[in-house]
C-alpha positions in Angstrom: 15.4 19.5 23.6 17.9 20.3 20.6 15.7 18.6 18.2 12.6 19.9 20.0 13.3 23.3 19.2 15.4 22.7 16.0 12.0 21.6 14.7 9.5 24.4 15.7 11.6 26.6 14.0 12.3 24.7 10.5 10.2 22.7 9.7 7.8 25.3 8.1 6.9 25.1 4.3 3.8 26.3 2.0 2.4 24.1 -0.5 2.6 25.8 -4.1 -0.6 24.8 -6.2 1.6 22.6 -8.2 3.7 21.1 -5.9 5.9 18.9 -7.2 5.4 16.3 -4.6 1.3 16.3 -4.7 1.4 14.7 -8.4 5.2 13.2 -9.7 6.3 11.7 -6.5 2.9 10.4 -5.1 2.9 8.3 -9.0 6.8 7.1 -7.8 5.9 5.8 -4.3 3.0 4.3 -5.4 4.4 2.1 -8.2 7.8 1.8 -5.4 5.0 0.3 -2.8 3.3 -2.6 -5.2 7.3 -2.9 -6.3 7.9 -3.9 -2.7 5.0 -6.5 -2.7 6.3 -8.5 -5.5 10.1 -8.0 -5.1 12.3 -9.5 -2.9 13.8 -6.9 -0.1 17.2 -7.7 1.4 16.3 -8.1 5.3 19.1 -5.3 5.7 16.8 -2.7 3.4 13.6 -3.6 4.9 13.2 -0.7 7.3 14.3 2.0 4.9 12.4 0.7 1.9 9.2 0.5 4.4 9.9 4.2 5.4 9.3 5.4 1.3 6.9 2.9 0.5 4.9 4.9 3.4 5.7 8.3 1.7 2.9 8.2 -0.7 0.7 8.7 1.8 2.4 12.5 2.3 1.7 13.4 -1.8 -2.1 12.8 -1.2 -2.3 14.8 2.0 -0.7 17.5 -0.1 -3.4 17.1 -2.7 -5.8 16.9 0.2 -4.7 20.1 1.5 -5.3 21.4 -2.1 -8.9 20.5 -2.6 -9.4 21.9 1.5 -8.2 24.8 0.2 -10.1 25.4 -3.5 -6.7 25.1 -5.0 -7.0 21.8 -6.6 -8.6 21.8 -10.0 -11.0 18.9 -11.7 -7.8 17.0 -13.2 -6.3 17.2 -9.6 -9.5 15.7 -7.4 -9.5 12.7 -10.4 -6.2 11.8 -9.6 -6.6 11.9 -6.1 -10.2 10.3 -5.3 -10.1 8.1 -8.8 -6.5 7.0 -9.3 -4.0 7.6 -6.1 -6.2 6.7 -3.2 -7.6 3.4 -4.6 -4.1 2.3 -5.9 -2.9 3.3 -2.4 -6.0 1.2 -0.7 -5.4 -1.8 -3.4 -1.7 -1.9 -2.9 -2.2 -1.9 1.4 -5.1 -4.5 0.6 -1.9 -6.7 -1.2 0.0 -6.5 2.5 -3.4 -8.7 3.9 -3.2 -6.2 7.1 -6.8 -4.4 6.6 -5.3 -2.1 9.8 -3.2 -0.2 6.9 -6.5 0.9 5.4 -8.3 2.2 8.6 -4.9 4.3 8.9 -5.2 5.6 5.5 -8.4 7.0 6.7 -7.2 8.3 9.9 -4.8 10.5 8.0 -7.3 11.7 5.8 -9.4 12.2 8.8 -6.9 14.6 10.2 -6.0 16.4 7.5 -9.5 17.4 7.2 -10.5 18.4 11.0 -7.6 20.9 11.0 -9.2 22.9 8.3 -12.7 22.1 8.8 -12.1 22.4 13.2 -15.3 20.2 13.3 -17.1 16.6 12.7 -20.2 16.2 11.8 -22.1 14.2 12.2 -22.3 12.1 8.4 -18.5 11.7 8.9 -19.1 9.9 12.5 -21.5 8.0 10.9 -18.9 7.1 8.0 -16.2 6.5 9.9 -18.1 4.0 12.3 -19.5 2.2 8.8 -16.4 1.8 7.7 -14.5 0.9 10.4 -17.7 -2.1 11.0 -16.8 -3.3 7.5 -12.7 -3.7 7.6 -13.2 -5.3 11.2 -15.7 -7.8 10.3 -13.8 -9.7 7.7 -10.3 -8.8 9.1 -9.2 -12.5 10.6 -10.7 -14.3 7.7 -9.1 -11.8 4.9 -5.7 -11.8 6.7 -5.3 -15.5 7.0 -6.4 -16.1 3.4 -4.1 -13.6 2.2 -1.0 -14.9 4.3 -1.0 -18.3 4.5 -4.0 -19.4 2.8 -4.9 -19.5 -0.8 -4.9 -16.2 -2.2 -0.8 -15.8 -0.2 0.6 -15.9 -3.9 -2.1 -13.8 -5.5 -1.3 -10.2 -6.7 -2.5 -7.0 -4.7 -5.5 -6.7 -7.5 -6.6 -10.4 -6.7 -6.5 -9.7 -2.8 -8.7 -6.4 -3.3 -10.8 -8.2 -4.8 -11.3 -10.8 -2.4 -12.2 -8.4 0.2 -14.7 -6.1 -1.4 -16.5 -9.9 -2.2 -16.1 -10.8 1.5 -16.8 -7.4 3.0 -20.2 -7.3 1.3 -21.4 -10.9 0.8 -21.3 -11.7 4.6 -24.9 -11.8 6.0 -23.7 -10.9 9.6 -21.7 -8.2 8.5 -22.5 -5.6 11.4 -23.0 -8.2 14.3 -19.8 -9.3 13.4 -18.3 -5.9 13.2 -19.9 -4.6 16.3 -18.3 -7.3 18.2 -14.8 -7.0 17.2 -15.0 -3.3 16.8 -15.5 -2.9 20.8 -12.9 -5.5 21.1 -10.1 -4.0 18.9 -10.8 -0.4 20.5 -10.7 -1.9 24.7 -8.2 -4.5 24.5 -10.0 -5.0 27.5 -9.9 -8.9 27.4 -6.3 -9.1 26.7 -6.3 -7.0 29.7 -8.1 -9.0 31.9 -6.5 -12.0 30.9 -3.1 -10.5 31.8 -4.4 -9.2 34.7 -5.4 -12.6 36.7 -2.0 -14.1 35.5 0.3 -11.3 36.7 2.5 -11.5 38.9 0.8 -15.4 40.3 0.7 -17.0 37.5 3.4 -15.8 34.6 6.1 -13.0 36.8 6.6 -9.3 35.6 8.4 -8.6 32.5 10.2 -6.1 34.8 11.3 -3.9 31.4 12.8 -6.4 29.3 9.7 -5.4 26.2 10.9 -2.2 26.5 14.9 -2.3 25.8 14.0 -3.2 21.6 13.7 0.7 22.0 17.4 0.8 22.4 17.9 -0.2 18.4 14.6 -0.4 16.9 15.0 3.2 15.6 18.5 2.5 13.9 18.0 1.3 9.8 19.4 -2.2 9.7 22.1 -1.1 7.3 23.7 0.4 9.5 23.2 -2.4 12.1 22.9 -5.3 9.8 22.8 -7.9 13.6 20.4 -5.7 15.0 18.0 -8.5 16.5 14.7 -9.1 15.0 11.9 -8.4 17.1 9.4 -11.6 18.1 7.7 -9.9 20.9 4.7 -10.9 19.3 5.2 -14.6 19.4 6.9 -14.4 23.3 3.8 -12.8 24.4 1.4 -14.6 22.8 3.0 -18.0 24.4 3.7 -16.6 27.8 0.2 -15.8 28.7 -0.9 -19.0 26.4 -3.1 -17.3 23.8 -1.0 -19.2 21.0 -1.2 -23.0 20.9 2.6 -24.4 21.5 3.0 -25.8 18.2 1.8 -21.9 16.5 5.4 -20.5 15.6 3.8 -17.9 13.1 1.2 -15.8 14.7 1.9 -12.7 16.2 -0.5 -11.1 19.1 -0.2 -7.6 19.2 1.0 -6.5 22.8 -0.8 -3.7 23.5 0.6 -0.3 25.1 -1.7 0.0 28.3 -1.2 -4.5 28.8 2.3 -4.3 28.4 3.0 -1.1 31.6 0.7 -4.1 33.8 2.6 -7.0 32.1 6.0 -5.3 33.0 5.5 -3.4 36.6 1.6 -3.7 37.6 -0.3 -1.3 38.6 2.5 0.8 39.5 3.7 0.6 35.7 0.2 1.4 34.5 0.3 4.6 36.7 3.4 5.8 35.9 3.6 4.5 32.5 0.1 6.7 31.6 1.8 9.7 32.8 4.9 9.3 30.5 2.5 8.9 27.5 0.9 11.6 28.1 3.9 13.7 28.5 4.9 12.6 25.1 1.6 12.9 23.1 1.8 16.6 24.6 5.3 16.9 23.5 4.6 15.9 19.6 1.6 17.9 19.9 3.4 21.6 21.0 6.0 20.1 18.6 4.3 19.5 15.2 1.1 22.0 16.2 2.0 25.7 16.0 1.6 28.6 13.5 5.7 28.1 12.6 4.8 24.5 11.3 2.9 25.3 8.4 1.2 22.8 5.9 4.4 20.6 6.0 4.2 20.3 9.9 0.5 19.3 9.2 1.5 16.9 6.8 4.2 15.5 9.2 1.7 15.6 12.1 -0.9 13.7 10.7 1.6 11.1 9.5 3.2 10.7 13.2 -0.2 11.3 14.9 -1.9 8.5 12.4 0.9 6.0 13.3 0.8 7.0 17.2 -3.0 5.5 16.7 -1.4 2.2 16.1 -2.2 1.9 20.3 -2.5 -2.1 20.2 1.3 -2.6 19.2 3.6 -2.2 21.8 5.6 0.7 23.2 9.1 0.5 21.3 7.6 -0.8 18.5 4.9 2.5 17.9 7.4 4.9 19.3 10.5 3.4 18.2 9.3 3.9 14.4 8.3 7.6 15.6 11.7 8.4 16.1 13.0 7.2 12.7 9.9 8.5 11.3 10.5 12.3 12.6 14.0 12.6 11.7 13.6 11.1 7.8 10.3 13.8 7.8 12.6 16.5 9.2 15.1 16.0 6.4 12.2 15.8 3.5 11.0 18.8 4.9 14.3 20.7 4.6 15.2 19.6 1.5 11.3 20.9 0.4 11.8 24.1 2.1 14.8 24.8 0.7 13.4 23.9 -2.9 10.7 26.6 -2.5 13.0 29.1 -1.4 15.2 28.6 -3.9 11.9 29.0 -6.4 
């Protein structure tokens, strides 16, 4: 409750017209993201450097904002739509994890609802068109890019290969459609879990939620904090991995892992809780006090909540660190301005 209301009352900055974080620091975290790509990260740095790599995504909401708002001139638009997005969609492309780049989008997405408080119906249809393309080449692109030829290849290389597979592929949209409905319902993980549980494989009874316990603490400062394989546990307990598959993760998704842990009973309850939180950020990061930095640092939180096919300590576990690294940035930004 402390940091509840410590928030709606701080957090609360205006973005100048040449803030210094829409052009500068957008350049720095992009270069620092392809840096991590092709750099070795100490395992005890991994978290933090992850954390900035993800901060460019903050200096082109602010130029976002900009343009929303008539503020951003013609050199300003060309930096954002012609240099930072791409580099920002070419250096997620190098991670092989296509999921990045629908969450760039999401963000955008946001940003852009608040001001314009409606969709029409040309961005429905673009959003559905793109979401088609990144899903129907998502399995073959990520396996290519991980453990397949183009692992070693540079983030340039990797783009590359999937704007030639994401438009050469004659059953582009059937393939789409289908895993599209898939990725959105979960509903055959579901299922499968469901006629398992509690007969076939017992109930988890909580044990995939205690990672919450450390997964928000940076590993410098708990350098034996354990690393998390939930992924690969879940994927052999209810059998969707072959035995011999020590590598591939299955996503544990948030609604499969309440049955997975307490039934129906879990789902239930579980919902409720959710919702309680959603509704919490919400009040939290969406109020007049918040200004365009609590939009910024809604959007980011909201776009990563939207990550609902990873499991519940690892979504809201990142939240946590997330908020209070944002909350900081934000101070020190404040404070910048007021000084100004």
């Amino acid at each position: 409750f402390f940091f509840f209301f410590f928030f709606k009352q701080k957090t609360a900055y205006e973005i100048k017209e040449c803030d210094w974080s829409s052009d500068v620091c957008s350049s720095y975290l992009l270069a620092f993201n392809y840096l991590r790509l092709i750099v070795h990260i100490p395992l005890q740095l991994q978290q933090a450097v992850l954390f900035l790599s993800r901060l460019s995504i903050i200096g082109i909401g602010i130029l976002f904002i900009l343009q929303l708002q008539g503020r951003l001139n013609k050199a300003g638009k060309v930096l954002l739509w012609g240099i930072f997005l791409p580099a920002l969609i070419m250096v997620k492309l190098g991670t092989g994890l296509v999921s990045q780049i629908i969450f760039v989008f999401i963000y955008i997405f946001m940003i852009y609802l608040c001001f314009r408080k409606k969709i029409t119906w040309k961005t429905e249809v673009s959003g559905v068109l793109v979401l088609i393309v990144f899903l129907s080449v998502k399995t073959e692109f990520s396996m290519l890019t991980w453990r397949g030829a183009y692992a070693d290849k540079s983030p340039i290389e990797k783009s590359l290969l999937f704007l030639n597979m994401a438009y050469s592929g004659k059953e582009l949209y059937e393939i789409g459609l289908e895993k599209a409905s898939s990725r959105v319902a979960h509903i055959l993980s579901f299922t499968h879990v469901v006629n398992l549980t509690p007969e076939t494989v017992p109930y988890w009874r909580g044990k995939t939620y205690l990672t919450l316990l450390w997964m928000p603490i940076p590993r410098i400062i708990f350098p034996w904090k354990p690393t998390k394989t939930l992924g690969q546990t879940f994927g052999h307990r209810y059998s969707f991995l072959d035995p011999s598959d020590l590598t591939t993760s299955v996503n544990l998704p948030q609604l499969v892992e309440m049955y997975a842990n307490f039934g129906v009973v879990g789902v239930i309850i579980g919902m409720f809780l959710v919702g309680i939180i959603y509704r919490s950020l919400y009040e939290m990061l969406c109020h007049p006090k918040a200004g365009e930095g609590g939009l910024l640092i809604g959007a980011f939180i909201f776009t990563w909540l939207a990550n609902i096919e990873s499991d519940f300590s690892l979504v809201f576990g990142a939240v946590i660190y997330n908020i209070v690294l944002l909350v900081i940035i934000s101070q020190l930004i404040r404070s910048r301005s007021s000084a100004q």
